[in-house]
LUMKOL-354810 format. One line per 5 residues: for each residue x, y, z of N, C-alpha, C, O, CB. Coordinates in nm, 2 decimals. Glycine has a CB too. Example, Ala and Ser with C-alpha at 12.3 -4.5 7.8 and 13.67 -1.06 7.14 Angstrom:
1.32:-0.57:0.78:1.23:-0.45:0.78:1.32:-0.33:0.78:1.42:-0.33:0.85:1.13:-0.45:0.90 | 1.28:-0.22:0.71:1.37:-0.11:0.71:1.29:0.00:0.79:1.34:0.11:0.80:1.41:-0.06:0.57
# end
This chain:
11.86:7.41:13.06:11.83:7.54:13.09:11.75:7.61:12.98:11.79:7.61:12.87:11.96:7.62:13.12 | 11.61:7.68:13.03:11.59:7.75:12.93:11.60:7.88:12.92:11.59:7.96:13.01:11.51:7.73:12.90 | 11.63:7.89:12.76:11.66:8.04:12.74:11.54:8.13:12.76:11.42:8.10:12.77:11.72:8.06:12.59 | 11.60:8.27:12.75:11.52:8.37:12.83:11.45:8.42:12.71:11.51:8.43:12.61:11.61:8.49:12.92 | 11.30:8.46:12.70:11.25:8.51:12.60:11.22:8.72:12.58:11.24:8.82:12.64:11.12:8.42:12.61
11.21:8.70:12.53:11.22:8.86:12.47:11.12:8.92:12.53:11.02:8.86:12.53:11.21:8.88:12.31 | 11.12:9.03:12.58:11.04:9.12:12.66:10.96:9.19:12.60:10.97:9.17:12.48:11.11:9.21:12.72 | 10.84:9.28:12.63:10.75:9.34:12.54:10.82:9.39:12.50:10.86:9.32:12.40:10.65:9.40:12.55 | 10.90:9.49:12.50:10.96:9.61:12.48:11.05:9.54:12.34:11.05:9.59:12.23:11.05:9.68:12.64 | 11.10:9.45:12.37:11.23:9.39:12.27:11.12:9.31:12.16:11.12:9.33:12.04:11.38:9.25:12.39
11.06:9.26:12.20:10.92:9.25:12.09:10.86:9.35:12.01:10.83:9.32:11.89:10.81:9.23:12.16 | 10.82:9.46:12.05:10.79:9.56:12.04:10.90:9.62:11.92:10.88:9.62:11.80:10.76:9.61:12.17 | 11.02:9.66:11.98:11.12:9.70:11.85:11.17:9.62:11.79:11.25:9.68:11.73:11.22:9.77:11.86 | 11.18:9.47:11.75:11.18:9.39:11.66:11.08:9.41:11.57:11.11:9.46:11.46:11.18:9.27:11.70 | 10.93:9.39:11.59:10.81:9.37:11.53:10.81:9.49:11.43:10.76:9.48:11.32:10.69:9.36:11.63
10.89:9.62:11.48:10.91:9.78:11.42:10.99:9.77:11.31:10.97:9.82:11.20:10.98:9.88:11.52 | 11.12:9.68:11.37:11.23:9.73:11.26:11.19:9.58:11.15:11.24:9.59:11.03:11.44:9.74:11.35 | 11.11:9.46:11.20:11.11:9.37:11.09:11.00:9.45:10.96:11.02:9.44:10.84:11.05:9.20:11.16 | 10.87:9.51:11.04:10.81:9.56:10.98:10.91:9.67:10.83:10.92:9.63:10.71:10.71:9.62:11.09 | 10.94:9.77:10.88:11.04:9.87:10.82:11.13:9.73:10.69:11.12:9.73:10.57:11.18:9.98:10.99
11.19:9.66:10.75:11.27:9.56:10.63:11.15:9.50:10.56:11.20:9.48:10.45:11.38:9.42:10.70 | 11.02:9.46:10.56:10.93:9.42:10.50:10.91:9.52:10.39:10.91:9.48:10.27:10.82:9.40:10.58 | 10.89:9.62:10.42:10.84:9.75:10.37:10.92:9.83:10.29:10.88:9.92:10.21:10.80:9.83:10.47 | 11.06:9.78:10.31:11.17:9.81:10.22:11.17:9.70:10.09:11.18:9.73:9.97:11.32:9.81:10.31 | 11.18:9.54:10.16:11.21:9.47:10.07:11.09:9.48:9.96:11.12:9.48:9.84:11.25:9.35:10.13
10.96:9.50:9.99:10.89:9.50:9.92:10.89:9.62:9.81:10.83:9.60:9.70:10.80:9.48:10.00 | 10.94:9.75:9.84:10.97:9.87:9.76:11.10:9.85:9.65:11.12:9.89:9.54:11.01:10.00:9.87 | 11.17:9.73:9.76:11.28:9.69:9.59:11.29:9.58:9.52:11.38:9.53:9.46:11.42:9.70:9.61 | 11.13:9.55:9.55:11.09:9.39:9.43:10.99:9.47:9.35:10.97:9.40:9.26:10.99:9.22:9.51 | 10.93:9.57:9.35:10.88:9.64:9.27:10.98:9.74:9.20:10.97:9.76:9.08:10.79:9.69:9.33
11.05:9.78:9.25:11.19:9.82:9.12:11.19:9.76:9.07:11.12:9.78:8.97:11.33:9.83:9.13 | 11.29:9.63:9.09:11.31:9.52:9.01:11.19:9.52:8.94:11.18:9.58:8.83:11.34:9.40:9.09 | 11.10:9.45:8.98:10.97:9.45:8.87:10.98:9.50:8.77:11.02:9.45:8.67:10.85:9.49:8.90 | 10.94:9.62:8.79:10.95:9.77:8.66:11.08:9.75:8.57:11.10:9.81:8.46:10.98:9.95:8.74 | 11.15:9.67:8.61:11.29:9.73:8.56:11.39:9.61:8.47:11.48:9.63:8.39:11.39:9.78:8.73
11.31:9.49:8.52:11.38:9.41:8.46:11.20:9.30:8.44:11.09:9.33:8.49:11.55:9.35:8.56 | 11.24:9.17:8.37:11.12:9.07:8.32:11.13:8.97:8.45:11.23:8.98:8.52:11.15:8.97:8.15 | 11.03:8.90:8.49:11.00:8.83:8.63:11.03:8.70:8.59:11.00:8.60:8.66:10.83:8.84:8.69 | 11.08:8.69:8.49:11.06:8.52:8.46:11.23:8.52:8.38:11.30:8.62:8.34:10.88:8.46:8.32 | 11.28:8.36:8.38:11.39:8.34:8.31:11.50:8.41:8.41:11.48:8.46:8.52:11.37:8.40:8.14
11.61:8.40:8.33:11.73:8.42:8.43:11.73:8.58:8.51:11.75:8.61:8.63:11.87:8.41:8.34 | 11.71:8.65:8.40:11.65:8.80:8.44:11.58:8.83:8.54:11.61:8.93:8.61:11.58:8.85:8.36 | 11.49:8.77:8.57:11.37:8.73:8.66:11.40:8.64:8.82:11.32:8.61:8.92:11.27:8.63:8.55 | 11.56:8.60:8.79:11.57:8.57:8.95:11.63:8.67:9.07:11.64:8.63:9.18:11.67:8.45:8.96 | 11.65:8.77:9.04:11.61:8.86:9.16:11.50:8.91:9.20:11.51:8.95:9.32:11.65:8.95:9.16
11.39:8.92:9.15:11.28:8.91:9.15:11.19:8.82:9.24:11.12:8.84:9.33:11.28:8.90:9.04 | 11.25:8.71:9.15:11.19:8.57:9.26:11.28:8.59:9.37:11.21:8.62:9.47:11.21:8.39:9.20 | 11.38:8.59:9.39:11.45:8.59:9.53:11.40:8.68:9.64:11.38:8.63:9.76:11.60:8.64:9.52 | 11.37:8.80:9.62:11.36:8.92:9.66:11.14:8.84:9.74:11.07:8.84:9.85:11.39:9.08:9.49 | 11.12:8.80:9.64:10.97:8.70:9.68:11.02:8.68:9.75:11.04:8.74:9.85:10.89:8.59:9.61
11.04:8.57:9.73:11.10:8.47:9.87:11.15:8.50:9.99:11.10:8.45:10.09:11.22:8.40:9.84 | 11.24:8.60:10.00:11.23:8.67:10.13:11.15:8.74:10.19:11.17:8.77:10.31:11.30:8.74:10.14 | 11.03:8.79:10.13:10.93:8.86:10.20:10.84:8.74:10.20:10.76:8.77:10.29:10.87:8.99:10.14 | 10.83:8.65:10.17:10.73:8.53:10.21:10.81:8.47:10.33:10.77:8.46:10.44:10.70:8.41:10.06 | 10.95:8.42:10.28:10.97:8.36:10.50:11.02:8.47:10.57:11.08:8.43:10.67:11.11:8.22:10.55
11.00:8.63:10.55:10.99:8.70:10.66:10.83:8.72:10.69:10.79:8.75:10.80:11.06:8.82:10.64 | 10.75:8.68:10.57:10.64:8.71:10.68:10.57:8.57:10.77:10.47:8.57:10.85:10.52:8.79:10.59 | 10.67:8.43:10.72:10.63:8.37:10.75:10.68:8.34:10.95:10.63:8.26:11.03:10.63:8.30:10.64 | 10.78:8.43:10.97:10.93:8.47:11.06:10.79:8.56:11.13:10.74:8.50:11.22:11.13:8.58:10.95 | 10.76:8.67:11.10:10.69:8.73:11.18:10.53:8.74:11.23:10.49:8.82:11.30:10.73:8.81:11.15
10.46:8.63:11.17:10.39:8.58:11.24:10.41:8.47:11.35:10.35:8.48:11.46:10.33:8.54:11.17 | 10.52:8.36:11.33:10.57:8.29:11.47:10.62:8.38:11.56:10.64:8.34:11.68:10.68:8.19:11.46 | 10.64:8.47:11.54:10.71:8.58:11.67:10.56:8.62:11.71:10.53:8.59:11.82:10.83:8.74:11.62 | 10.49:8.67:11.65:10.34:8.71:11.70:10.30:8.60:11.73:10.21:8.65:11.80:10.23:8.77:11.61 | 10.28:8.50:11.73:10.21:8.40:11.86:10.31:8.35:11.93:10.27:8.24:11.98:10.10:8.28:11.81
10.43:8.37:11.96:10.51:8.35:12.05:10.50:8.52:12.14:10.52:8.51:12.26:10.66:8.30:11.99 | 10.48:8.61:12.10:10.46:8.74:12.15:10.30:8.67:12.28:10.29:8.69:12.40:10.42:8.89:11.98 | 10.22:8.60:12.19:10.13:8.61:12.33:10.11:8.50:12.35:9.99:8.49:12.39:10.00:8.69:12.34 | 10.18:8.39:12.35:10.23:8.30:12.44:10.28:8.35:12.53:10.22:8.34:12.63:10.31:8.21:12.40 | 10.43:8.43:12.55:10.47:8.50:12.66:10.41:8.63:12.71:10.44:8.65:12.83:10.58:8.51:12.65
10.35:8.72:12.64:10.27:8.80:12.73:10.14:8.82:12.68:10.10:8.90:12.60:10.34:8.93:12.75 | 10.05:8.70:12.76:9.90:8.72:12.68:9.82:8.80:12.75:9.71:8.76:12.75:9.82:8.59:12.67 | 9.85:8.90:12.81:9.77:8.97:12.89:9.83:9.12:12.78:9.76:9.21:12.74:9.80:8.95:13.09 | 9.97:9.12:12.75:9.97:9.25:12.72:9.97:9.26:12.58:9.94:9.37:12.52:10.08:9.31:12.77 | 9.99:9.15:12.51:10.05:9.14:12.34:9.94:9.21:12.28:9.82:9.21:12.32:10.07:8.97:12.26
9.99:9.27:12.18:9.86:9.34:12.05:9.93:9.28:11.93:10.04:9.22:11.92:9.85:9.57:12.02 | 9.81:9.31:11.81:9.88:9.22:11.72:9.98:9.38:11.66:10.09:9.35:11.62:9.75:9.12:11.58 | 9.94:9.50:11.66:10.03:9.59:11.61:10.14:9.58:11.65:10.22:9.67:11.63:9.99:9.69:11.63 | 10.18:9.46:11.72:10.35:9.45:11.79:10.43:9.41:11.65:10.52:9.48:11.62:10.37:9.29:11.94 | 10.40:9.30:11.58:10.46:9.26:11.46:10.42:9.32:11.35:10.50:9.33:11.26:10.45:9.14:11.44
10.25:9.38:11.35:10.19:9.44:11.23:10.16:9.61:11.19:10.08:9.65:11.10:10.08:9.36:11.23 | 10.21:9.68:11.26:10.22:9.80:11.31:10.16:9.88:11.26:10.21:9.88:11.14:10.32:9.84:11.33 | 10.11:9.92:11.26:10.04:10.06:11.15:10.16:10.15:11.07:10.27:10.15:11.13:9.96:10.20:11.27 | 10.15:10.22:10.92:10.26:10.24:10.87:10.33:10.37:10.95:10.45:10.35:10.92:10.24:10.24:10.73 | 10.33:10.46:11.00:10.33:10.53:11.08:10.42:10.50:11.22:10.48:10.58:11.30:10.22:10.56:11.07
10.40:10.38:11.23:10.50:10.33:11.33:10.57:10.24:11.32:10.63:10.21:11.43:10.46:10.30:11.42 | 10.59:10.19:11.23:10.72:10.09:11.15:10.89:10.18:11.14:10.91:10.29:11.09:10.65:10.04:10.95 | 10.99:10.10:11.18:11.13:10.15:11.13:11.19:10.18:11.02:11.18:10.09:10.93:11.20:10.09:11.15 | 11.25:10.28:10.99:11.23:10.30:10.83:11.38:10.22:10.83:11.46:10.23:10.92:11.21:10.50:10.75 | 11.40:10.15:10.71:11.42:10.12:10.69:11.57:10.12:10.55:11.62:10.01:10.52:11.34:10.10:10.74
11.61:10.23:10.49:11.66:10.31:10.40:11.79:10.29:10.36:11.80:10.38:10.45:11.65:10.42:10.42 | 11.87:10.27:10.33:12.04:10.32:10.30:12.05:10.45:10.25:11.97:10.52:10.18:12.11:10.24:10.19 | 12.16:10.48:10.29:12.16:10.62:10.29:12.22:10.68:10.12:12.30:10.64:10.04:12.27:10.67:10.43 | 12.16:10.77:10.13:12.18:10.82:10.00:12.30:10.94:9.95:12.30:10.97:9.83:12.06:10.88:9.98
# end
């Protein structure tokens, strides 16, 4: 049986809210940066915090060409890459 794939719409607000966690994680590897040295033990949140934004963006490009594998008539690439203005913010609350 195969499973059912994700609709524009459910494409559409994934591609939003992964964008917003990109855009977060990337705002707190630059803390880190500033805040502590990139290298040596100090320096592995740093690298970690890399690392997650490298296989999320490597996570949201396969969704963008699975986005128009299943809808190649409607897909845009702003589905996963959004303009910043239309991305999920992404925050903890303060």
């Amino acid at each position: 049986m195969t499973k059912p794939r994700l609709t524009l719409e459910e494409h559409t607000d994934l591609g939003r809210t992964l964008a917003g966690i990109r855009d977060e994680l990337l705002h707190r590897a630059t803390q880190i940066a500033h805040a502590y040295p990139r290298s040596g033990v100090e320096g592995a949140p740093y690298k970690r915090l890399q690392a997650a934004l490298h296989e999320l963006d490597i996570a949201r490009t396969e969704l963008d060409h699975a986005l128009f594998r299943e809808h190649p008539h409607t897909g845009e690439t702003t589905i996963y890459y959004p303009h910043p203005e239309d991305r999920s913010m992404v925050r903890p609350p303060y």
